[in-house]
N, C-alpha and C positions, 0 to 999 in steps of 0.2 A: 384281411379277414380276421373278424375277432373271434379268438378262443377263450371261450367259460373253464377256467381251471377248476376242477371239483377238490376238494378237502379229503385229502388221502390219497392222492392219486397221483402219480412219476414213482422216481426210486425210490422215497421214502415215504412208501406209504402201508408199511405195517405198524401199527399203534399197538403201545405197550396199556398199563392198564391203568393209569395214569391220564391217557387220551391223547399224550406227545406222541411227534412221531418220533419213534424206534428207527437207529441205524448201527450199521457196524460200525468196528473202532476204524477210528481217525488212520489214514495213509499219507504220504507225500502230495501237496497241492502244489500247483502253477502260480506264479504269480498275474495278480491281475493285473490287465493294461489299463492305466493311468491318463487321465487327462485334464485339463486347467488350461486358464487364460493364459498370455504372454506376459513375460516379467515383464516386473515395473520397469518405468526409465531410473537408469543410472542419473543422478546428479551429477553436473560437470565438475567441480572442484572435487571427485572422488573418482573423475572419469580414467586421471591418471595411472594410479592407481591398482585399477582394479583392470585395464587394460593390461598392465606390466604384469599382475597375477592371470591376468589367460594367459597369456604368449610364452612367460616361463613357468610359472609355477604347474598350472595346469597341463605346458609341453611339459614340464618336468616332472606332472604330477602326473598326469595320464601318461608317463612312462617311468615311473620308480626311479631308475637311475638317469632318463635320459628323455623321456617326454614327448609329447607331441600334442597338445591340444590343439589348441585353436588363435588364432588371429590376430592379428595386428591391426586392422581398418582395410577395407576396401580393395586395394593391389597388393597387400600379404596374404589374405584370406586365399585370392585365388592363386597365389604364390604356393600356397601351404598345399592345394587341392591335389588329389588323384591324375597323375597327368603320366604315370611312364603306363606303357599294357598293364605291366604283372599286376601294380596296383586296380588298374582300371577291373581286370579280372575278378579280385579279390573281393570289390565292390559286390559283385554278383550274388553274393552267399550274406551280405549281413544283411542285419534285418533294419526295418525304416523305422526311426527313432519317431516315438509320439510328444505331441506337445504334452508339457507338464506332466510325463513320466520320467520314471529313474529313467537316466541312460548309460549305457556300457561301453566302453571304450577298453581295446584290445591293443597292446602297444609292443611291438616288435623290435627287437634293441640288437644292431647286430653289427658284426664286423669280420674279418677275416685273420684268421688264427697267425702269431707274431713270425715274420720271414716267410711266407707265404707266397705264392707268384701271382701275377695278374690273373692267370685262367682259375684259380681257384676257387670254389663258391661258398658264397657267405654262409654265416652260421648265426643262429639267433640267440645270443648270448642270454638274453632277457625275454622272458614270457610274462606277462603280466596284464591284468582284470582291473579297470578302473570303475565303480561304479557312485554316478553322483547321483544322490536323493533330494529335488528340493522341497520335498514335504516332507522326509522326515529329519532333511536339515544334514545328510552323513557323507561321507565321503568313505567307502571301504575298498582295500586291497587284496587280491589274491593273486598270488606269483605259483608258477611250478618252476621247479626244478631241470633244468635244462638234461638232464641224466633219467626221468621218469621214463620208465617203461609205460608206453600206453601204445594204443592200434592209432595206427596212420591212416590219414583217410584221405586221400589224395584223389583229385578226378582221374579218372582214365585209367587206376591201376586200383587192382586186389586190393582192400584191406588187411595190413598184416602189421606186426607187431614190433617197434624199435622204439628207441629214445625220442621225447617229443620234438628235442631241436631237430631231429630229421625229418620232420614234416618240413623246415624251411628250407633245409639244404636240398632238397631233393624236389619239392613240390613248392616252395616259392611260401608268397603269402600267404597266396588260397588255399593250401596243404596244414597249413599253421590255423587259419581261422577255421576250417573242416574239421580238424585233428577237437580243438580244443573245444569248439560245439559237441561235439561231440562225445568227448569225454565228461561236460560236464551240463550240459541239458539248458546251457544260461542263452539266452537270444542278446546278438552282439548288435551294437550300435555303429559303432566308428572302429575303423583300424588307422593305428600311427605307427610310419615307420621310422625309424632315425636311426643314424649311423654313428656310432661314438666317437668321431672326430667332431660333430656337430657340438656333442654331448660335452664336450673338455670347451671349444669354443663358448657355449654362452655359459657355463660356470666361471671364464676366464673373464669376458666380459660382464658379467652381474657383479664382477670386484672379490670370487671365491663364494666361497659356503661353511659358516658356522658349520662344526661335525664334531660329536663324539667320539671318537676311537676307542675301541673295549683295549685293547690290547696292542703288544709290539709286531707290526709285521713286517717283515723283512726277507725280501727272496733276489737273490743274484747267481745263478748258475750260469750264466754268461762265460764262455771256453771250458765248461768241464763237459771232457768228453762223453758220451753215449748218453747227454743226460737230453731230453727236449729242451728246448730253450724258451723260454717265458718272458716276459717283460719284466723288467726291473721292479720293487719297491720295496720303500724303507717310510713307512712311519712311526711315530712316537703315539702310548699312549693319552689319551685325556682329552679336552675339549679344545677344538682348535679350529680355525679357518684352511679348506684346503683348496688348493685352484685345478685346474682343469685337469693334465695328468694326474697327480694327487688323489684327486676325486675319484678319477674312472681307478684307480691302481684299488683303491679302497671300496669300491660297489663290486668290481670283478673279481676279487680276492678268492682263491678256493686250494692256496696249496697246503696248508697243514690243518684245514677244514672240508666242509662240504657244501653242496649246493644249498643246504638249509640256511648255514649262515651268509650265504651270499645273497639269499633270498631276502632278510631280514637285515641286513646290511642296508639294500636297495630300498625294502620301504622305511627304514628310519632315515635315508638321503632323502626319502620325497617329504615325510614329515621336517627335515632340516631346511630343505631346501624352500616350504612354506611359511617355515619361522623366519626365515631370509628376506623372501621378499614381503613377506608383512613390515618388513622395520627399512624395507629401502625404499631410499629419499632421493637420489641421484636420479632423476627421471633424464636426466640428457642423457642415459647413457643405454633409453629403450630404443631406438632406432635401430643401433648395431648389433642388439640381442635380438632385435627381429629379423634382421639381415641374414645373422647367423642360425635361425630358426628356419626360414623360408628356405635356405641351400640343402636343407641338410631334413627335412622334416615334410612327409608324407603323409596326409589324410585322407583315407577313404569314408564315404558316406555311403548308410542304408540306404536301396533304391538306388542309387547315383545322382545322390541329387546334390547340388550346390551348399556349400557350406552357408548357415543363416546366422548373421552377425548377432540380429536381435538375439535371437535365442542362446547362442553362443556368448556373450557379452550377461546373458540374468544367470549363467552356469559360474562364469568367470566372478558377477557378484556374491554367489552364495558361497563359491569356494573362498573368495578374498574373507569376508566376515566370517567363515565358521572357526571357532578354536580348533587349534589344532590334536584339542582329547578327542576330537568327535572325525577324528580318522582313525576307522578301523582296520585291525591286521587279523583277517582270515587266513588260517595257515592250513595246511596238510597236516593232521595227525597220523601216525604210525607206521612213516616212511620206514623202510626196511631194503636192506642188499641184497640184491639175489646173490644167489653164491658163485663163484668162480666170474665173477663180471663186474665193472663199477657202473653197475643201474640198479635204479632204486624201483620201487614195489609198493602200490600202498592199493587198500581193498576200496571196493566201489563203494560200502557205506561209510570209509572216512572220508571218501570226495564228496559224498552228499551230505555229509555232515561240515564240510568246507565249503561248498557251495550256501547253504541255507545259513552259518554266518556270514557271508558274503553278501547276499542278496536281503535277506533281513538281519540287519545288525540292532542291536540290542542299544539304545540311544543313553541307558539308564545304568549300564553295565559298571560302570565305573562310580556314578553315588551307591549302587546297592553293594559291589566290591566293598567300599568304603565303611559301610554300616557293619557289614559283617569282621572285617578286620580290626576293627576299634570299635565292636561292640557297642557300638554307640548310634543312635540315630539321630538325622539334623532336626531340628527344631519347629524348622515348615518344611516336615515332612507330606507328601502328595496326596491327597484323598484314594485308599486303593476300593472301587467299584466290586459288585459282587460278581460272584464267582457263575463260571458259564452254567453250572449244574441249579442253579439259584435265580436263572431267569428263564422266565416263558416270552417264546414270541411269534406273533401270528403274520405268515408272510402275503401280501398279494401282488398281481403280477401288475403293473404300471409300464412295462413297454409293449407288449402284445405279440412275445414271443411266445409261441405256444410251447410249454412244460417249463419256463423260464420261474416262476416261483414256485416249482417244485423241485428245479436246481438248487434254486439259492436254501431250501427248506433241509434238502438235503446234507447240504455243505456244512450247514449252520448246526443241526443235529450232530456233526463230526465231528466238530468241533465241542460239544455236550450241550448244547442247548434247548430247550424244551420249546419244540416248535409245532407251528401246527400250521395248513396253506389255507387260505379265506378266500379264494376266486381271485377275482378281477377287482383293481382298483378306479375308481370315480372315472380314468381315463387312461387311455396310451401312448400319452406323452411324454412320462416322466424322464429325461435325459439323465440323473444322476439320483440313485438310489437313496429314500427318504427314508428315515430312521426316526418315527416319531414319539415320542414318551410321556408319560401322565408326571407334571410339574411337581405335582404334589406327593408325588413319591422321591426322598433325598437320591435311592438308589438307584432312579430309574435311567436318571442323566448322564452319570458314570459309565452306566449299563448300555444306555446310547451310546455314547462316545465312542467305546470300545468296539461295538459292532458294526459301526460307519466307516472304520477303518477299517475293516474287512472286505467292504464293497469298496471306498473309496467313496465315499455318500458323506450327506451330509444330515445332522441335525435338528430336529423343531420341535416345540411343544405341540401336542395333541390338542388339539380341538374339543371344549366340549362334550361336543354332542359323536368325537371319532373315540371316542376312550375305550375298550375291550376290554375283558379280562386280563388280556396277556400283559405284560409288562412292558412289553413294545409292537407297534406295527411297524412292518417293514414294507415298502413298496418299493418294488426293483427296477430300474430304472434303464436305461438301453447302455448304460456302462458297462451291465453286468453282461460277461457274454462267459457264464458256465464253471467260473473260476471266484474262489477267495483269495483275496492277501495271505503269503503265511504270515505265521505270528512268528515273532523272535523269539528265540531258542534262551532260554537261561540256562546262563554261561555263570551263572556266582558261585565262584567256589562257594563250599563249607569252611566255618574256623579250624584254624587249628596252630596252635600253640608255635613261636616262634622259632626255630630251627635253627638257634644262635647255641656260642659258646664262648668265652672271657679271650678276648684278643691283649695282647701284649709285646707281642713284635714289632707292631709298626710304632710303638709311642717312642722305642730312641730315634727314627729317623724321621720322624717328625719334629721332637727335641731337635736333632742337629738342622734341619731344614729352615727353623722359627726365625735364626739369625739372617737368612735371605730373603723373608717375606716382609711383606709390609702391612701387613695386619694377624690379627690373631689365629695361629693353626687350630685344627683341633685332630682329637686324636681319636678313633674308636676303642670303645671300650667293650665290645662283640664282635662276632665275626659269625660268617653262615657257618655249619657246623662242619668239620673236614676240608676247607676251605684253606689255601695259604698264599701268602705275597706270591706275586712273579715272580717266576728266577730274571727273567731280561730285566726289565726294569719297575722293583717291585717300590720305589717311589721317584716321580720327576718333578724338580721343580723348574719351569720355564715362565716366559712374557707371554702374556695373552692380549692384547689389543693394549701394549702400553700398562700393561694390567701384571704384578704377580699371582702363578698359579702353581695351582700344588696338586699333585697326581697321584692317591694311591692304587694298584692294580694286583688285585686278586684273582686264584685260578680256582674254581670249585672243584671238590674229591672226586676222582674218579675222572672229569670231562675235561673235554678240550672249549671249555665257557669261562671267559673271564667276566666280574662284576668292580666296579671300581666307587671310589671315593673322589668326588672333584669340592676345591677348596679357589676360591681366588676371589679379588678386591675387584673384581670387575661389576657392578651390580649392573646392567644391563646387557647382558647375554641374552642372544635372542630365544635360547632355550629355555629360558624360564619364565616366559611370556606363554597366558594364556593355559594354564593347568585345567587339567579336567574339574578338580577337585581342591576345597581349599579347606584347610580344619586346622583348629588351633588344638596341640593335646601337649599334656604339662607344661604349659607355658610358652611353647614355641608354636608358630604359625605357617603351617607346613602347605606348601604349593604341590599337590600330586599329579603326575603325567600317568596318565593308564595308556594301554595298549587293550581294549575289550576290557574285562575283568581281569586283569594281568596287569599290575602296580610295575610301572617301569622307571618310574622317577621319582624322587623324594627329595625333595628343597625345601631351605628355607634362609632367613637372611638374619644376622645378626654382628654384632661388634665392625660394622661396617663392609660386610661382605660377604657372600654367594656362600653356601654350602649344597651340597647335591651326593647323593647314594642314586648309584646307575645300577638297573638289574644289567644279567647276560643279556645279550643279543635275541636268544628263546626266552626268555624271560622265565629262568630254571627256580630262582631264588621266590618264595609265594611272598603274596603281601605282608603277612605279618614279619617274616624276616627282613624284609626291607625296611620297614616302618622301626623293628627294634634296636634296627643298626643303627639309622640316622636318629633316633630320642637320644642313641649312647654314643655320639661323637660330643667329647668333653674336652677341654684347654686342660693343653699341654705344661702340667706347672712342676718346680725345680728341677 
């Protein structure tokens, strides 16, 4: 039945004096469901490749420290699949992934506490959100804190109130994927579960993992009476290769820290472990990483339906090609203790404020960071379109839902735009929401772009004889079912002036260190402000791949955050591949790694070799203070 929409008429049909329709201010939106054709085919000479990044990076990547994507070919796929109950259960609650939408993947990392007996039950070490965008190109992370106070939501019992990993101890998978729906409003795609004896297996096999180390960590209470006993570890500051034990001692780490920095441990492993197999070449050595992926690695699918290679394999291609700036780190702000307890507390508007960077992350976060910390803009810099307050647009309905373009008139007004509804369009067939605009206006096209992204529509020039007053016609199209895209939250800091002060302790032990290097040290001539060398080991020098390297490590005032100095002749590190951001200032040509709007890396290469300033693990130290430590790393002379 076709419905005639009148002009004025659904929610937003009180008109200001202006003639637009008038709405209230802007509240929280849904995102909208997405849809597209099927990815291209892979080329064979890249099939390798980019096979070896789903099955590890993506098991590794859709599980932070320990992974679980997707596939190998044919008899791993269904290797990998939902096949014990608890899993098959757990299926029941996610929700069925659409083509050519983002998809969320929920990855469970778990093992049983050290000395522990057979009856004992598992623990979910690792909570962790994968979400891949292949239109907006992103790969974002959000972990909680295994220690968060939140309501448990488990079938068959009371909702009540404890630590999140006890959704898994207690209530299994389904208790875990219920808990965390729930906590945080996101619709899940896929659950992976992996055990971290899997997790040491294919970092042992992939030949280890390029890793950063902020700091010395070192715990063995092994025979000291009344203490618990923990697993062993002992590493060294600085950039280093770590293999299976190693790895997991180094993602699980929480005794002279907290679950933040384990959090953030874990997604700078899955950012490592992408740099990794980006640069590996030993393909004979995928079979045995799949081996150990299929033992050990569980995938449930929305709906229960069959894991799809196709679609799995164009996931596996957009992850393999995207640089590794354009994964983002959504974190929990304003974690807090409750008192007399070790469980953390954070308020429901900084989960929603963790969620929506989560779910729309900010793709530009990192050139606009950039502008503002070096006051400086790039040269082709982006056309910016006008402003929502500065365009009119008149909506009609094009699939023949009845009050359907006076949803979208509605939405579009909340957003601030001067809208008005126009009936029914030419027909009610439109499948994807038509955003048309007069040519001849420079602004109008911008002003399109912008708002096709909203519906998930697409673009055209106006006809002639369709051209309106308004600055755009809108025609809604049967994609639209009641919901806008959000927009990305700007996340750019403000400037603000360096947070340095004149460093001078490290240039004798960099002087005595010069005679074991094989290229030139250099020294800084700044430091963050309150900041001092380690006491453990406040410089190391060691071999890096046949390579000398050189370790400075700094503790900041007050925290338990170390940021550090890496030096060495190694010049292809697989961490200095693919920067977000690249700029040349006084003379030097600086490679930057962001984290969102958060500057985590600063490189650059010269006298034949690697230089890098690593922020904290929270990335405490702001842009400019990273930016003016590494301009002030100088040669070390007499």
């Amino acid at each position: 039945m076709k419905t005639t929409l009148k002009r004025g008429t659904g929610r937003g049909s009180s008109n200001g004096s202006n003639g637009h329709t008038t709405v209230p201010p802007l509240s929280p939106l849904t995102p909208i469901a997405r849809y597209g054709g099927p990815p291209r085919r892979t080329w064979p000479r890249r099939i390798g490749k980019a096979l070896l990044w789903l099955v590890v990076v993506l098991l590794m990547l859709a599980g932070a420290l320990v992974g679980g994507f997707w596939l190998w070919i044919n008899e791993s796929v269904s290797a990998v699949r939902a096949h014990t109950k608890e899993a098959i259960e757990a299926e029941k609650v996610l929700d069925v992934p659409l083509p050519g939408q983002p998809t969320v993947a929920m990855v469970l990392g778990y093992d049983k506490r050290y000395g522990e007996g057979k009856g004992a039950k598992s623990r979910s070490d690792t909570i962790m959100l994968i979400r891949l965008d292949p239109q907006g190109k992103t790969v974002s992370m959000l972990s909680f804190p295994r220690d968060l106070n939140v309501e448990i939501h488990c079938r068959g019992r009371t909702t009540y109130t404890a630590r999140i990993n006890e959704a898994f101890s207690v209530c299994g998978q389904r208790g875990s994927l219920e808990t965390v729906k729930a906590l945080t409003g996101i619709k899940i795609n896929y659950l992976i579960t992996v055990n971290f004896r899997g997790f040491q297996q294919i970092v042992n096999k992939l030949g280890g993992v390029y890793m950063d180390v902020d700091q010395r960590y070192f715990n063995n209470n092994a025979g000291l009476y009344g203490l618990a006993r923990f697993a062993k570890i002992n590493l060294h500051p600085g950039y280093q290769k770590l293999y299976g034990p190693t790895a997991l001692d180094f993602v699980r780490y929480r005794h002279t820290d907290s679950d933040l920095y384990r959090n953030a441990r874990q997604q700078e492993f899955v950012k490592a472990m992408k740099q990794q197999v980006s640069s590996f070449s030993n393909i004979t050595k995928i079979p045995s990483i799949v081996s150990s992926i299929t033992e050990n690695v569980e995938v449930g699918v929305g709906g229960g339906k069959a894991l799809d290679k196709r679609t799995l394999l164009g996931y596996a291609k957009l992850a393999y090609e995207l640089p590794t700036g354009s994964f983002q780190q959504a974190r929990l702000q304003g974690l807090s203790d409750i008192a007399g307890t070790y469980e953390l507390q954070v308020s429901d508007e900084a989960v929603q404020t963790a969620v929506d960077d989560f779910m729309k992350p900010d793709t530009e976060a990192a050139e606009k960071a950039t502008q503002v910390a070096t006051r400086k803009k790039t040269k082709k810099e982006k056309p910016v379109g006008p402003s929502p307050a500065d365009v009119t647009i008149r909506v009609l309905n094009g699939n023949g839902t009845a009050g359907s373009a006076d949803d979208a008139a509605y939405l579009l007004g909340r957003r601030g735009y001067g809208v008005s509804v126009g009936g029914n369009a030419d027909r009610f067939d439109y499948f994807e929401t038509v955003v048309s605009y007069d040519a001849a206006n420079p602004d109008a096209k911008l002003a399109a772009e912008a708002v096709a992204k909203l519906f998930d529509g697409k673009t055209e020039e106006a006809a002639p004889d369709s051209t309106t007053p308004e600055m755009l016609l809108v025609t809604v199209g049967q994609t639209f079912h009641g919901t806008l895209a959000p927009a990305p939250r700007d996340t750019t800091p403000k400037y603000s002036p360096p947070d340095v002060e004149p460093e001078a302790e490290a240039r004798p032990l960099v002087r005595r260190a010069q005679p074991k290097s094989d290229f030139p040290l250099l020294a800084p001539t700044v430091k963050e402000q309150g900041s001092s060398l380690g006491s453990d080991e406040p410089i190391r020098v060691y071999e890096l791949n046949d390579h000398t390297a050189v370790r400075l490590t700094y503790r900041s005032a007050g925290l338990n955050e170390y940021w550090g100095i890496q030096q060495t002749s190694w010049m292809d590190a697989p961490m200095l591949d693919e920067p977000s951001v690249r700029r040349r200032i006084a003379g030097r040509s600086y490679r930057l790694f962001f984290s969102g709007p958060r500057l985590h890396v600063v490189a650059f290469e010269e006298n034949g070799a690697a230089y890098w300033v690593v922020n904290s693990l929270l990335d405490s130290l702001s842009n400019e203070t990273m930016l003016a430590i590494a301009k002030g790393l100088k040669p070390v002379r007499g």
